[in-house]
C-alpha positions in Angstrom: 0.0 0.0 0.0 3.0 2.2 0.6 3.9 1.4 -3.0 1.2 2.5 -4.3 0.3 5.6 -2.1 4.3 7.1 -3.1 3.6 6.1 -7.3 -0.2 7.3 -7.2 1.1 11.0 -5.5 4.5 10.4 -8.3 1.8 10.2 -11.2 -0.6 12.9 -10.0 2.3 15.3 -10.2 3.4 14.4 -13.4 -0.1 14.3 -15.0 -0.8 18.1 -13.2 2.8 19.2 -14.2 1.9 18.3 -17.7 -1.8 19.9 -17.8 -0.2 23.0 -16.7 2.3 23.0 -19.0 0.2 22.6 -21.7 -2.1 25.4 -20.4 0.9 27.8 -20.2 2.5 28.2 -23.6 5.7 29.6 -22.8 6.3 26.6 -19.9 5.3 24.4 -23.0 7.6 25.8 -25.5 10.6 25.8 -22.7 10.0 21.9 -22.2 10.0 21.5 -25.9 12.6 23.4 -26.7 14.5 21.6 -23.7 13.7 17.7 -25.1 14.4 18.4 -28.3 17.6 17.9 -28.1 17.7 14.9 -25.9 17.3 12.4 -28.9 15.8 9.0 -27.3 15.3 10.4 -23.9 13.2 13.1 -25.5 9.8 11.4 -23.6 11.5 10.8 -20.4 12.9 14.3 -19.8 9.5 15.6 -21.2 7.9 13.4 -18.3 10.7 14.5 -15.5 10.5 18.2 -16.7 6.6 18.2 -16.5 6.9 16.5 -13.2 8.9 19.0 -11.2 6.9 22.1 -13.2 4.0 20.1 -11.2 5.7 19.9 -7.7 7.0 23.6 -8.0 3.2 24.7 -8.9 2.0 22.5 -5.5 4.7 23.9 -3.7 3.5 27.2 -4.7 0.3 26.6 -3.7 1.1 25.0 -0.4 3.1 28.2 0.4 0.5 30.4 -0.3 -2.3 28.4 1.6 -0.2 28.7 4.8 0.8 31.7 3.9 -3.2 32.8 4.2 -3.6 30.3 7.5 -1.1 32.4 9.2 -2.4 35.7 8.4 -5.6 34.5 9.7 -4.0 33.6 12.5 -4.7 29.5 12.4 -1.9 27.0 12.3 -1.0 25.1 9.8 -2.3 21.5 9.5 0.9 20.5 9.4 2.5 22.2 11.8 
């Protein structure tokens, strides 16, 4: 169950990453223009790059949710 809890968070990162990307042409034409290059790893790096555009956007959005939570001056879940 651990497995699957760590690839199921994993793919819902990439598959985000990837519809923001899309949605933001510039962050599309960078990925692009970044796997073009990269020959048979072209799909992989796409993947990877899309990935990490999707955990920078949640931690983005994390930041700015407690970011709110502290200014309304409630803890953090997490905390």
């Amino acid at each position: 169950m651990k497995f699957l809890s760590v690839a199921g968070t994993a793919a819902m990162f990439m598959v985000g990453g990837s519809i923001l990307a899309h949605g933001i042409g510039p962050v599309a034409h960078a990925i692009e223009g970044i796997t073009h290059g990269a020959g048979a790893f072209s799909g992989v790096l796409g993947m990877l790059l899309e990935a990490l555009f999707g955990l920078l956007a949640g931690a983005v959005v994390l930041a700015g949710f407690t970011l709110v939570q502290r200014l309304r001056g409630k803890k953090p879940a997490h905390a």
